[in-house]
KOLTOR-341804 format. One record per residue (C-alpha): x, y, z. Coordinates in nm, 2 decimals, m for minus. Example, Ala and Ser with C-alpha at 12.3 -4.5 7.8 and 13.67 -1.06 7.14 Angstrom:
// residues 2
+--------+--------+--------+
:      x :      y :      z :
+--------+--------+--------+
:   1.23 :  m0.45 :   0.78 :
:   1.37 :  m0.11 :   0.71 :
+--------+--------+--------+
This chain:
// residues 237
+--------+--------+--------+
:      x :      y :      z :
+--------+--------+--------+
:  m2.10 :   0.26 :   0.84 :
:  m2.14 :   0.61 :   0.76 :
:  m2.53 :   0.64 :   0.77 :
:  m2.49 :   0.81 :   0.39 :
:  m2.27 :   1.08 :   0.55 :
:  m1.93 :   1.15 :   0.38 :
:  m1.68 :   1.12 :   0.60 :
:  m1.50 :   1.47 :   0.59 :
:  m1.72 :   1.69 :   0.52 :
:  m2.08 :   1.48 :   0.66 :
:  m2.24 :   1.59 :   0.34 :
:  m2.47 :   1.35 :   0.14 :
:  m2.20 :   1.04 :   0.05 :
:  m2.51 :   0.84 :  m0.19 :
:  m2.57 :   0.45 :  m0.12 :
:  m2.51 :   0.45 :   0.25 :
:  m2.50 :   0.05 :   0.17 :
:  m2.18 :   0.08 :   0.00 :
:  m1.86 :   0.06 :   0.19 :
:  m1.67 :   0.15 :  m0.12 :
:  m1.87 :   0.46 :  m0.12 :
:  m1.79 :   0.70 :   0.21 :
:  m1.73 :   1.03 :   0.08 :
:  m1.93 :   1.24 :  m0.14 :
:  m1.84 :   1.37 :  m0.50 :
:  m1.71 :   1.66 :  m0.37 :
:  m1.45 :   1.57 :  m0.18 :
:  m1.30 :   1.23 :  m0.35 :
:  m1.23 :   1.44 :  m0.64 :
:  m0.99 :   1.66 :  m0.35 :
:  m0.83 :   1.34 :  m0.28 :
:  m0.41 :   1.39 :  m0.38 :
:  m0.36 :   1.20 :  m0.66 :
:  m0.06 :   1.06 :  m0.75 :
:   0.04 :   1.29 :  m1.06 :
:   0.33 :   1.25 :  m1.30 :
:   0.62 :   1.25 :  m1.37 :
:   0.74 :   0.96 :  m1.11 :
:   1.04 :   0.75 :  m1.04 :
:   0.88 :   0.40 :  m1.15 :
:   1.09 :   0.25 :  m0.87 :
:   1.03 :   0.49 :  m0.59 :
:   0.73 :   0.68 :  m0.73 :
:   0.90 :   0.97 :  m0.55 :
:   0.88 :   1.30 :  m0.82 :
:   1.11 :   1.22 :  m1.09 :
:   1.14 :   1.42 :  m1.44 :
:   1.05 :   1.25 :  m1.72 :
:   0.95 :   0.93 :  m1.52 :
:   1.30 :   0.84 :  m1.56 :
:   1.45 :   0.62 :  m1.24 :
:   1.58 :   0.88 :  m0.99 :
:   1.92 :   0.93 :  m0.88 :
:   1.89 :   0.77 :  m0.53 :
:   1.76 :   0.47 :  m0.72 :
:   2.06 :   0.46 :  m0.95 :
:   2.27 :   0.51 :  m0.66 :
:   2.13 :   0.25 :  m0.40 :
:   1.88 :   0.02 :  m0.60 :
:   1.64 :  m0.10 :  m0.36 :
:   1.52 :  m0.49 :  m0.37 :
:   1.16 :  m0.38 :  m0.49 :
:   1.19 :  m0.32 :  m0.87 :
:   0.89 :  m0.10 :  m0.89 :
:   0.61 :   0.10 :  m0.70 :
:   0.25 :   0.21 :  m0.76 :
:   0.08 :   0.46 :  m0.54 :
:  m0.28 :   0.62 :  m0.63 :
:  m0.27 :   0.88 :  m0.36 :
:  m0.03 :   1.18 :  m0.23 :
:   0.00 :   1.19 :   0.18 :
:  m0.14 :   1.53 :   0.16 :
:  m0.43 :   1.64 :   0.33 :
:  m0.76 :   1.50 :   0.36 :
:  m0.56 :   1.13 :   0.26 :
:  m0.37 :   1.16 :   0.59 :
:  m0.70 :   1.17 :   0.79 :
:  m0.83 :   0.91 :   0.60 :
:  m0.49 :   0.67 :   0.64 :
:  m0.51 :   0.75 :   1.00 :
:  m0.86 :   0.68 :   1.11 :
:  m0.84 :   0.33 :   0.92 :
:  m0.49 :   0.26 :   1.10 :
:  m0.58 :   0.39 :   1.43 :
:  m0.93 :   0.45 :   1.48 :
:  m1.07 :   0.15 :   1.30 :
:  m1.25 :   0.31 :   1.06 :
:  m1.29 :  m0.01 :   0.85 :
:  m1.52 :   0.07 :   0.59 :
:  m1.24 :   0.33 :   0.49 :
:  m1.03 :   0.03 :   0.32 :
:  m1.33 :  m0.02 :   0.10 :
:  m1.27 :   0.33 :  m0.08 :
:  m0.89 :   0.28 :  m0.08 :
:  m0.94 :  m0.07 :  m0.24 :
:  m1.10 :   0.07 :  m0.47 :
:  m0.91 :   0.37 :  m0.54 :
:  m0.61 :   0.16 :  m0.57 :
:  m0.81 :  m0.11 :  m0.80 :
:  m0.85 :   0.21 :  m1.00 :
:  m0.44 :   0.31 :  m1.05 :
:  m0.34 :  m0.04 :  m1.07 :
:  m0.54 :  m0.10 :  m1.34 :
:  m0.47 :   0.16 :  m1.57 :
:  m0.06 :   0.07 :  m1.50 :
:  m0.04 :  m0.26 :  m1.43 :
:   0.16 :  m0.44 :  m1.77 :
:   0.18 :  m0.77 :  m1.56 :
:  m0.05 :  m0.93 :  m1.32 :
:   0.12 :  m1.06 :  m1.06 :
:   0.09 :  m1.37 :  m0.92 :
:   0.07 :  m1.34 :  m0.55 :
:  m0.08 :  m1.01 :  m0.35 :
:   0.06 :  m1.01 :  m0.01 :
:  m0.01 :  m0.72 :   0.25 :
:   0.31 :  m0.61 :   0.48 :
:   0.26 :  m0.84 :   0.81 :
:   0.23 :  m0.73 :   1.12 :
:   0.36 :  m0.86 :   1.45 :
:   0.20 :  m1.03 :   1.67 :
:   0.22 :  m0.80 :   1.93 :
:   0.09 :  m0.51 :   1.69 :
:  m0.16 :  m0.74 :   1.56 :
:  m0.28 :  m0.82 :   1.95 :
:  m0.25 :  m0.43 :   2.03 :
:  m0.44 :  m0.27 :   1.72 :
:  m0.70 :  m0.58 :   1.64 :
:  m0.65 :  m0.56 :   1.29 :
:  m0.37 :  m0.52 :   1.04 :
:  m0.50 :  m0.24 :   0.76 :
:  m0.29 :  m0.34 :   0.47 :
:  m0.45 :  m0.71 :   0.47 :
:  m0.79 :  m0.50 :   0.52 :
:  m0.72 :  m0.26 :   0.19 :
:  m0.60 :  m0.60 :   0.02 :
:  m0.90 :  m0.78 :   0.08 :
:  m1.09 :  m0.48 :  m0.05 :
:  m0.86 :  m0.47 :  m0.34 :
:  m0.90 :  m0.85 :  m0.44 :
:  m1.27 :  m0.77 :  m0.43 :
:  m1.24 :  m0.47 :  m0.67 :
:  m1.04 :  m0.75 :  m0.91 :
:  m1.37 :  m1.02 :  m0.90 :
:  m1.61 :  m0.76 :  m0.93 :
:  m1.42 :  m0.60 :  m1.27 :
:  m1.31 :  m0.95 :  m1.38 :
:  m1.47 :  m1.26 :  m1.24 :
:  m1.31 :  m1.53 :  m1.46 :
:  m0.97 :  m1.40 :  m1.38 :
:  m1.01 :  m1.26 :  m1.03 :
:  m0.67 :  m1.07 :  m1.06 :
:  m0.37 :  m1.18 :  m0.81 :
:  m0.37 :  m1.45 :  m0.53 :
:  m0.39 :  m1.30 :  m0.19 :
:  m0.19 :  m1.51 :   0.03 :
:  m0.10 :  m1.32 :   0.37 :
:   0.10 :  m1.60 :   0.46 :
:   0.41 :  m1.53 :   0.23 :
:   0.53 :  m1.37 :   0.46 :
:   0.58 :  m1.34 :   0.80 :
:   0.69 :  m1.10 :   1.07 :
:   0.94 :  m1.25 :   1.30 :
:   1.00 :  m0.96 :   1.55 :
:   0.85 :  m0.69 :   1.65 :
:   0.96 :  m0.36 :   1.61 :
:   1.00 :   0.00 :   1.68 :
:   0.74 :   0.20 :   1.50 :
:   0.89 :   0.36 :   1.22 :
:   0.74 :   0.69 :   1.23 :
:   0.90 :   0.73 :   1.62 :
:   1.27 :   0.67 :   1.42 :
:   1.50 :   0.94 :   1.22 :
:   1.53 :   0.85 :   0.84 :
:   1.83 :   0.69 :   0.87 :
:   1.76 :   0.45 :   1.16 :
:   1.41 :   0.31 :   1.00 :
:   1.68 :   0.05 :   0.78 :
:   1.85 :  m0.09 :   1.09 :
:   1.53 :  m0.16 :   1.29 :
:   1.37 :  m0.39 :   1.00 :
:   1.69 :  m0.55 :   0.95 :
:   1.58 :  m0.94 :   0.92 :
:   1.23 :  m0.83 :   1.08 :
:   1.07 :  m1.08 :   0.80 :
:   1.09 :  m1.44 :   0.69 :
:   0.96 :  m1.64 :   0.40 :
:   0.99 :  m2.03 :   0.45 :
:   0.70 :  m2.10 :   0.09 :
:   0.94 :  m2.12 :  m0.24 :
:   0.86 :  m1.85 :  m0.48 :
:   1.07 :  m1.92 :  m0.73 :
:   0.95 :  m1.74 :  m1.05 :
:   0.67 :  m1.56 :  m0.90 :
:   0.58 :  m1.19 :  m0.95 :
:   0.46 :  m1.03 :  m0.62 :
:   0.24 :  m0.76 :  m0.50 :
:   0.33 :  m0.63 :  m0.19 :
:   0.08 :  m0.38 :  m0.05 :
:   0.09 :  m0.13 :   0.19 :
:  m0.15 :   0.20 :   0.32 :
:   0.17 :   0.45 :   0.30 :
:   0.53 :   0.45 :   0.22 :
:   0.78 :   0.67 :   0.32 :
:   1.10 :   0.59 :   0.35 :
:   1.04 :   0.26 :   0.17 :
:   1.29 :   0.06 :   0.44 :
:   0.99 :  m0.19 :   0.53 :
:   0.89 :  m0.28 :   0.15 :
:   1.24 :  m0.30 :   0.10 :
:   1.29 :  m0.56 :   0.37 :
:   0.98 :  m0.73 :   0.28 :
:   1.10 :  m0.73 :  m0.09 :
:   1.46 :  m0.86 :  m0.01 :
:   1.33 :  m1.11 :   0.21 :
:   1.05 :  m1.23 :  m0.04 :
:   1.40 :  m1.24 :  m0.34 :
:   1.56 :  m1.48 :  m0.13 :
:   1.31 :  m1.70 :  m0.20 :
:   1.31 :  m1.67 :  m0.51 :
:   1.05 :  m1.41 :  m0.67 :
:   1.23 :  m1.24 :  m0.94 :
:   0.97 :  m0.92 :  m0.95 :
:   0.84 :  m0.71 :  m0.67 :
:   0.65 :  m0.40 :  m0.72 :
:   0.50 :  m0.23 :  m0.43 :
:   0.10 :  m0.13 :  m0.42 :
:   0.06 :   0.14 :  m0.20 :
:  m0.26 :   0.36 :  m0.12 :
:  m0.04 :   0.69 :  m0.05 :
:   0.30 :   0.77 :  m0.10 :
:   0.48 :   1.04 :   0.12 :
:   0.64 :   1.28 :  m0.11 :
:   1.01 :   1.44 :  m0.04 :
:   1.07 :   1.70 :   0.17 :
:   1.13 :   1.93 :  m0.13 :
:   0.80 :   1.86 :  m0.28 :
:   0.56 :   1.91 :   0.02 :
+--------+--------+--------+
């Protein structure tokens, strides 16, 4: 808890009580957001939120992604204190924030919401895994704005981790691919089910595109990707 202090600046945050709450007006309206025009695959910049040319090139497995936040500063300190410092109570504001996007996007409501596993050895290591604390945050935000429907199922064991792996921020671009390869594994059928796979950032995209291949083979036939931030390219920093 933040004792009514914001966060980042330590300036009156309001209802101390509330975990959603943590930073003050101020600075959640300097948050990134995630502004237009964007590949609806990717959700890297795209003109005229047409699909972009890598996705025409190399379709990835996921068919579409939805981030509410730009990996720009103060969002990085914010990911990283809740992924490494256990900042918990931050995963009630990016629930929220993400409850926030999805909503005013979302044409379908997907079945299942499933945060990307970690492995056991990560899970041992860090204590928690962040994208299953942002989804349970999330699935709140859902009952809270609509009891009788309580948006998707979160089920964190669609999924599993099999290996563990190099981190991918430690690996060049091109490698990230190669170290997920068959990282996941899916033994629950899924035919016919639309999935939310969620996630704190993506880059690259390799690991929701391994989870999403992996979650295809067993039979979902729609995977869009929830994320709180999305890293943009190199040419739009």
């Amino acid at each position: 808890m933040f004792a009514g202090r914001c966060f980042l600046c330590r300036g009156d945050a309001g209802d101390a009580l509330d975990r959603a709450h943590i930073l003050c007006g101020a600075c959640e309206r300097s948050l990134a957001g995630a502004a237009a025009p964007r590949c609806p695959v990717c959700a890297l910049a795209s003109r005229g939120n047409q699909v972009c040319g890598r996705c025409l090139r190399d379709r990835p497995h996921f068919d579409a992604t939805r981030c509410a936040l730009d990996y720009r500063f103060p969002v990085d300190v914010l990911v990283q204190s809740l992924k490494f410092r256990g900042e918990l109570a931050i995963a009630g504001l990016f629930g929220r924030l993400l409850h926030r996007h999805v909503e005013s996007v979302a044409l379908l409501v997907p079945d299942f919401m499933l945060p990307v596993p970690l492995s056991a050895a990560r899970m041992r290591e860090r204590g928690y895994n962040q994208a299953m604390e942002i989804a349970r945050a999330l699935a709140a935000e859902f009952v809270r704005s609509a009891p009788d429907e309580g948006g998707p199922r979160l089920d964190a064991d669609l999924c599993r981790r099999t290996r563990d792996t190099a981190p991918q921020a430690d690996l060049p671009w091109k490698q990230r691919a190669m170290n997920l390869r068959a990282a996941f594994a899916c033994e629950q059928p899924l035919a016919g089910k639309n999935i939310a796979v969620l996630d704190d950032v993506m880059t690259t995209g390799a690991t929701l595109n391994e989870v999403a291949k992996t979650l295809k083979s067993a039979g979902a036939v729609r995977i869009v990707n929830w994320v709180v931030a999305r890293t943009p390219a190199a040419g739009d920093q």
